[in-house]
N, C-alpha and C positions, 0 to 999 in steps of 0.2 A: 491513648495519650496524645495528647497535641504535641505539633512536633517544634522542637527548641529551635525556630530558625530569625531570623529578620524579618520583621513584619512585610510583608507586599499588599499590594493594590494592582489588578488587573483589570487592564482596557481593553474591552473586546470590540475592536473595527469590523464591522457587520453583525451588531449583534441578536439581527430579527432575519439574518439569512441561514442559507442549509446547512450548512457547515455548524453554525451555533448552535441553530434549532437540533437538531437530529446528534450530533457527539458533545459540543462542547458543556453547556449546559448539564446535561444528563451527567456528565461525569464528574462537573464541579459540584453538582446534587449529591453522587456518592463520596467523593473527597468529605465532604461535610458531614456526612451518615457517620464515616469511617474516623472522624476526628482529626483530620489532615491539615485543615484550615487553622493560620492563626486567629486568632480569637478577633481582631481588629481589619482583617483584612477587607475590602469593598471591591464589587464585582462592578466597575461600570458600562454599561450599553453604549457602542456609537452607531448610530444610525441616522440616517436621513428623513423618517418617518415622524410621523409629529404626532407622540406621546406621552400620555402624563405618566408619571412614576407610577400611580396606581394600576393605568392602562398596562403599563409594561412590566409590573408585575402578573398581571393576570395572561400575558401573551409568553411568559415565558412559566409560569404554571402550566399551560395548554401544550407547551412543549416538551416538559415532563410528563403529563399527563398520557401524550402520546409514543414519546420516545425514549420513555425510560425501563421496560421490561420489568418493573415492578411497581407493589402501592409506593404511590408516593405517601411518609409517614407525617401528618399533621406537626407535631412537636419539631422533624425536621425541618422541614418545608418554611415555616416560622421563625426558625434560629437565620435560614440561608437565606430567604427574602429580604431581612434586615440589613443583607450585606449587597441587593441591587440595588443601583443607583443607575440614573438616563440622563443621556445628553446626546441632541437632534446638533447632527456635523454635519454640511456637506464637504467631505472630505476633497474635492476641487479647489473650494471658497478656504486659501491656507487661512484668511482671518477669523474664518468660523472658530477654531481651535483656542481663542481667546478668551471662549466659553468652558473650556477645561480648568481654567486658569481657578474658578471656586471652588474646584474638588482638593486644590493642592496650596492654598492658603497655608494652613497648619499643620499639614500631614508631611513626614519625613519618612514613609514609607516606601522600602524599595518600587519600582514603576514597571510594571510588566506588561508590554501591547502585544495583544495580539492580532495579526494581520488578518479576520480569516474574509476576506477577500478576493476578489482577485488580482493579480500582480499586478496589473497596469495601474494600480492605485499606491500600490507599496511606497514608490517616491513621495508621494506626494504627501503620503501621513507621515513622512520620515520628516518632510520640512516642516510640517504644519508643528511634530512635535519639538520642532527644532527652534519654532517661534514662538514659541512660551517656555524656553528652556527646559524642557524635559525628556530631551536627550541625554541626561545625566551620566559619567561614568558608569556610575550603579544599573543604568535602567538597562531592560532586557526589550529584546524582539525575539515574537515566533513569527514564522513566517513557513507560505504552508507550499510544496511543491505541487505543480510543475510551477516553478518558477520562469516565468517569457515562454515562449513557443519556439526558441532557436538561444543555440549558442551565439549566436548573435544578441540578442536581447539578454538573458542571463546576463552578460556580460555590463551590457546598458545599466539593470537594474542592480544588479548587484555591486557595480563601480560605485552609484548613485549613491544606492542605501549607505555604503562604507564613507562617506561624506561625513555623515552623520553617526554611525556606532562602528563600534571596533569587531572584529570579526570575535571576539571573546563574549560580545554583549548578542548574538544573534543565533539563534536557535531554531536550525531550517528542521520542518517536520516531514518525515515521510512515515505515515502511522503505520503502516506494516512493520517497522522497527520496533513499535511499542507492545507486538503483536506477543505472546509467551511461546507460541510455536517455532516464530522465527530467533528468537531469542537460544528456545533450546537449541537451535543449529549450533549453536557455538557451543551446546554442553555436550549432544549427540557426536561429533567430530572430535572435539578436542581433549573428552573424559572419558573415550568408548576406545583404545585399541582397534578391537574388530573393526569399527565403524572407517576410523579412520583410514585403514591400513586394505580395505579393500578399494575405495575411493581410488581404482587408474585403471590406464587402458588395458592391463594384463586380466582385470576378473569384469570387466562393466561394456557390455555391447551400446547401450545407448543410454539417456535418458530422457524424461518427459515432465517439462513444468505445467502445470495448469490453473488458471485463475479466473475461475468462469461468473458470471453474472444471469440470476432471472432478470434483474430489475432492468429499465429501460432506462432512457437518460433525466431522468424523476422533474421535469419542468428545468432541466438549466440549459435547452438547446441552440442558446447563444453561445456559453460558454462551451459545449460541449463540439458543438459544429466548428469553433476555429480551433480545437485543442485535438480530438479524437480518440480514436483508442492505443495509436501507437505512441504519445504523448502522454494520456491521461491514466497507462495502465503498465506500460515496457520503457518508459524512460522513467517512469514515476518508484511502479514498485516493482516490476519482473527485475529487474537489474539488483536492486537490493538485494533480494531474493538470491538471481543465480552468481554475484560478488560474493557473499556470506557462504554458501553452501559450497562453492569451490575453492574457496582459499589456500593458499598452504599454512600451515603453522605459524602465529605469529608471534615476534617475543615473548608478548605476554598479554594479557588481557586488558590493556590499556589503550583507551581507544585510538591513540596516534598509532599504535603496531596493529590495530586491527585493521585502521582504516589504509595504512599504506599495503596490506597484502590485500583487501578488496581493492583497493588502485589498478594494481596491477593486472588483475582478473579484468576489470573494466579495460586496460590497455592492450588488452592480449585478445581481447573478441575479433571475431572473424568480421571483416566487412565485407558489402554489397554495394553493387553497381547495374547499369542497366545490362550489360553480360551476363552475371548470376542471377540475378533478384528472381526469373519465374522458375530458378528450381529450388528458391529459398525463403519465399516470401510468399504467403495466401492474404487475402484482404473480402473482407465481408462486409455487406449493412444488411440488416434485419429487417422483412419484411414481415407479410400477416400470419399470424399461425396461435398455436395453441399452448398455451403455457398452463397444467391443473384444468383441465377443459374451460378456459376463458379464453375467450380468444382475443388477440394481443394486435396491436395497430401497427402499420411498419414504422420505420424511423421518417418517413418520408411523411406520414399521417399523422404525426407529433406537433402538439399544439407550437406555431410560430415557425413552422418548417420551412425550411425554403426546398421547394419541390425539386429544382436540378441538383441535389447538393449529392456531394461524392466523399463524403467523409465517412471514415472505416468506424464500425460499431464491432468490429470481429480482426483478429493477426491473429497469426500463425507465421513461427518463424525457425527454419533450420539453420541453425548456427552450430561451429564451433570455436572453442578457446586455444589460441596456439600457445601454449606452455607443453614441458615436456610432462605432465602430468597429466593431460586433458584432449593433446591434441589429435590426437584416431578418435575420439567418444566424439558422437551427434548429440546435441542437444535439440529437440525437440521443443517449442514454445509454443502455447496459445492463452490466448484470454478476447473475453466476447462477451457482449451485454445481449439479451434478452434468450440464453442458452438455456438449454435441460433444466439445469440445477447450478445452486449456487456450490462451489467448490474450489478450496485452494489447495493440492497437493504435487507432494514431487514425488518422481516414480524412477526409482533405480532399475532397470532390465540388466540382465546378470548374463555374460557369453556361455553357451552353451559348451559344455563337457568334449575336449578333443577325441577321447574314446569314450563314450557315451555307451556302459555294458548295456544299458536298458532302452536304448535309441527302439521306436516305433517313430511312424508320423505323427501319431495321437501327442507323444512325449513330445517330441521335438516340432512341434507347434506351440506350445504351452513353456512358454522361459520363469526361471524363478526369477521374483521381483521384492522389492523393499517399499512399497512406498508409507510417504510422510505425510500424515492429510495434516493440515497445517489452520484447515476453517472450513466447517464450522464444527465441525469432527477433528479432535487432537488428538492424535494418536500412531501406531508404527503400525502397518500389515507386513505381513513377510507369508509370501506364494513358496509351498515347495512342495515336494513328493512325497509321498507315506507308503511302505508296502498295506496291504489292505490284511488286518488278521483274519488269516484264514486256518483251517488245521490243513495244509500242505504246506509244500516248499517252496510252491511258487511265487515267483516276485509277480505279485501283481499289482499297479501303483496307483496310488491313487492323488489328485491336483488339491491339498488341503491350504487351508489358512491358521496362521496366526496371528488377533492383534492385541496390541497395547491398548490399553483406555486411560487416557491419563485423568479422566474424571474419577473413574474407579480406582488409580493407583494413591492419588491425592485429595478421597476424598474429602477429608480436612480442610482442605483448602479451596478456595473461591480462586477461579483463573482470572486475575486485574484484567477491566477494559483495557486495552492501547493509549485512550487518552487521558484515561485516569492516569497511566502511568507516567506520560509523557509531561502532563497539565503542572504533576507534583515533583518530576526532575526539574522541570523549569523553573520552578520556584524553590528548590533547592538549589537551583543552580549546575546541576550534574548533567555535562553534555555528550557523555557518552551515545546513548541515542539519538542522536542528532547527527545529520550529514555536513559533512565539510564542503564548502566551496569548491574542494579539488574534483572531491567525489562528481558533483552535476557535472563541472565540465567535461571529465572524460565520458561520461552517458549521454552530454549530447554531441558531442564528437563522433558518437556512434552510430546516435540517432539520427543527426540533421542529413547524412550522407542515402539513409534512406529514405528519409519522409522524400529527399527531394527524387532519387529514384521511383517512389511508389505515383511520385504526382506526374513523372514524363510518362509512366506508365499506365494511364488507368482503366485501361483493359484488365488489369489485376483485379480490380473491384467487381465481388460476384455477390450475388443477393443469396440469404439464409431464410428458409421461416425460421418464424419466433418458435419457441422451445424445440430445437434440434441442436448438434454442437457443431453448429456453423455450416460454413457453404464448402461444398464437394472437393474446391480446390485444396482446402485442409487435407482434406482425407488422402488426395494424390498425392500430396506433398510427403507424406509418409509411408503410403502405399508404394512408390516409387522406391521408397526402398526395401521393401520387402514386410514392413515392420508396419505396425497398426496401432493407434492410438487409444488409450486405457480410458473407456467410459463407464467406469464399476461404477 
């Protein structure tokens, strides 16, 4: 069924760059497969490239073609092309935007932009919408994080933007939100007892985030070199991540009580200085090596490089949360571009047994663990001990697994893309997945104290081959405490 809502029209600002190409597209393909779209609604392209309608339908076929993981179906394909429409902006030139002015003669349909740009632009399409009047009450913005490179900028842009929309009309995206894994976080904690009620420092010796990357920085090394990976990956999505997954209880699943006990979790992180930072901080870039026996270019070999550059393609980061629920537990953080394997999971380590009847070294080298793989694998492993059936009496044990598969629990059902999901709350208007203003500021409260620590430091910065999980200093960083990092 199509869904009973207000007609919209969405403007996508960038709409021949990576962000379109590669998610947005592809998932307003399935929204339309799935009957999501109203029946009137118009997808129009802003770009700066000089295309005719036809050209720009067959450029963003080629993007389905390539980034859609399945046939694209002719009869679809044909209903959705009907609803592209191009318009060449330079979004600088605010009087370019005058040209927008013929899409919205007749049309009274809600106005949805989306930014997916980069931010340094976001003002600028705020005014431009702002001088053909279609900054409407009604109209929406998405707009895509990291928003600025500093709480400083945030600040800039986000003052600016609020000129022009109401914080009720703006829809900041961090697609890990949209993700069904991180979603369960909320069902895993808050409808599991167990779950919840082991979560402190009396049963939990440590844990381990991790969000690893093969891919390298895919042609955006302008962007990529002034943003990094402690910007583009730990103030972006690692924070969402470990806000949600450590919460306390919140009233109720409403996203003003969820988002003010993530608040808090963001308030409560442990900070760094040039004092701590080298037994709390590892920094990597990715040099040559072998990812699937191909062998991989460093980051320094990457087309448009600037060869002295000292920007982190690899973190690692020991932190803790000072609340009294969290404050003895280490959290363990990494995330790294051109590693082993792509993987997002968190890993519960569990305190070993005060009277341990079964204590060997073999045993007590080996901790029971929980973890959540969260991508590209959905599902729960739980590490524990099994006596081994034998016909005696001896306990002899053996290090077994068990997991969940939630492909297999749910076969029925299809796990929604992220931006499928995110594409068609915006246009219902449901902000629940969406971050609050409050939310960035206290992450980069958090952040900007180390970027600027990591930059008086940059003997921090140690080089990785490509496909290993990072550079050595990771490994000390852990090993330091007795404790080793989960590369299953």
């Amino acid at each position: 069924m199509i869904l009973k809502i207000i007609p919209h029209d969405l403007i996508i600002f960038g709409a021949t760059g990576d962000l379109a190409k590669r998610k947005l597209f592809p998932a307003l393909y399935r929204l339309e497969k799935k009957k999501k779209l109203t029946s009137n609604m118009r997808i129009i392209g802003i770009s700066r490239s000089q295309n005719t309608i036809k050209e720009y339908k067959n450029i963003i076929y080629s993007f389905l073609k390539k980034f859609l993981n399945e046939n694209i179906e002719l009869s679809i394909w044909n209903k959705f092309k009907k609803r592209l429409f191009f318009c060449k902006i330079d979004v600088n030139q605010i009087y370019n935007f005058k040209k927008l002015m013929n899409f919205f003669k007749k049309k009274n349909n809600i106005l949805i932009n989306y930014f997916a740009v980069s931010s340094n632009m976001f003002v600028n399409i705020c005014k431009g919408l702002a001088s053909i009047k279609l900054n409407t009450k009604q109209s929406k913005i998405i707009i895509e994080k990291p928003i600025g490179n500093s709480l400083r900028q945030f600040y800039i842009i986000n003052k600016s933007i609020k000129k022009y929309f109401s914080e009720k009309q703006i829809f900041r995206i961090d697609h890990y939100l949209g993700k069904e894994s991180i979603l369960n976080l909320i069902s895993l904690k808050f409808a599991n007892p167990w779950f919840n009620n082991i979560l402190n420092d009396k049963n939990i010796d440590h844990i381990q985030i991790t969000l690893s990357e093969k891919l390298g920085i895919e042609n955006r090394w302008n962007y990529f070199n002034e943003t990094g990976q402690i910007i583009d990956m730990i103030q972006n999505h690692m924070l969402q991540i470990i806000s949600i997954f450590s919460m306390n209880t919140p009233k109720s699943l409403k996203k003003k009580h969820i988002q003010k006990e993530k608040i808090k979790i963001l308030k409560s992180l442990s900070h760094f200085n040039n004092k701590n930072i080298y037994n709390s901080i590892a920094l990597g870039q990715y040099s040559e090596g072998k990812i699937n026996n191909h062998m991989i270019s460093s980051y320094l070999q990457e087309k448009g490089a600037n060869k002295n550059s000292l920007t982190e393609t690899f973190v690692s980061i020991k932190l803790y949360i000072n609340n009294s629920k969290w404050k003895n537990i280490p959290f363990y953080i990494r995330t790294g571009k051109r590693l082993t394997k792509k993987c997002s999971k968190i890993v519960i380590y569990f305190k070993e047994l005060k009277n341990n009847l079964f204590y060997t070294k073999k045993i007590n080298t080996i901790s029971n663990s929980l973890t959540i793989n969260l991508h590209p694998e959905f599902g729960i492993k739980i590490k524990f001990f099994n006596k081994k059936p034998e016909l005696n009496s001896k306990f002899k044990l053996k290090p077994c697994e068990m997991f969940l598969n939630y492909k297999k629990i749910f076969k029925k059902y299809t796990v929604p893309e992220e931006y499928d999901r995110l594409l068609l709350d915006s246009i219902i208007g449901n902000p629940f997945l969406f971050v609050h203003e409050k939310e960035i500021i206290y992450s980069w409260k958090w952040i900007d104290p180390i970027i600027r620590a990591c930059k008086k430091n940059p003997s921090l910065l140690k080089y990785y081959p490509s496909g290993t999980w990072g550079p050595k200093s990771s490994n000390y960083l852990i090993q330091n405490d007795k404790r080793e990092w989960d590369n299953d």
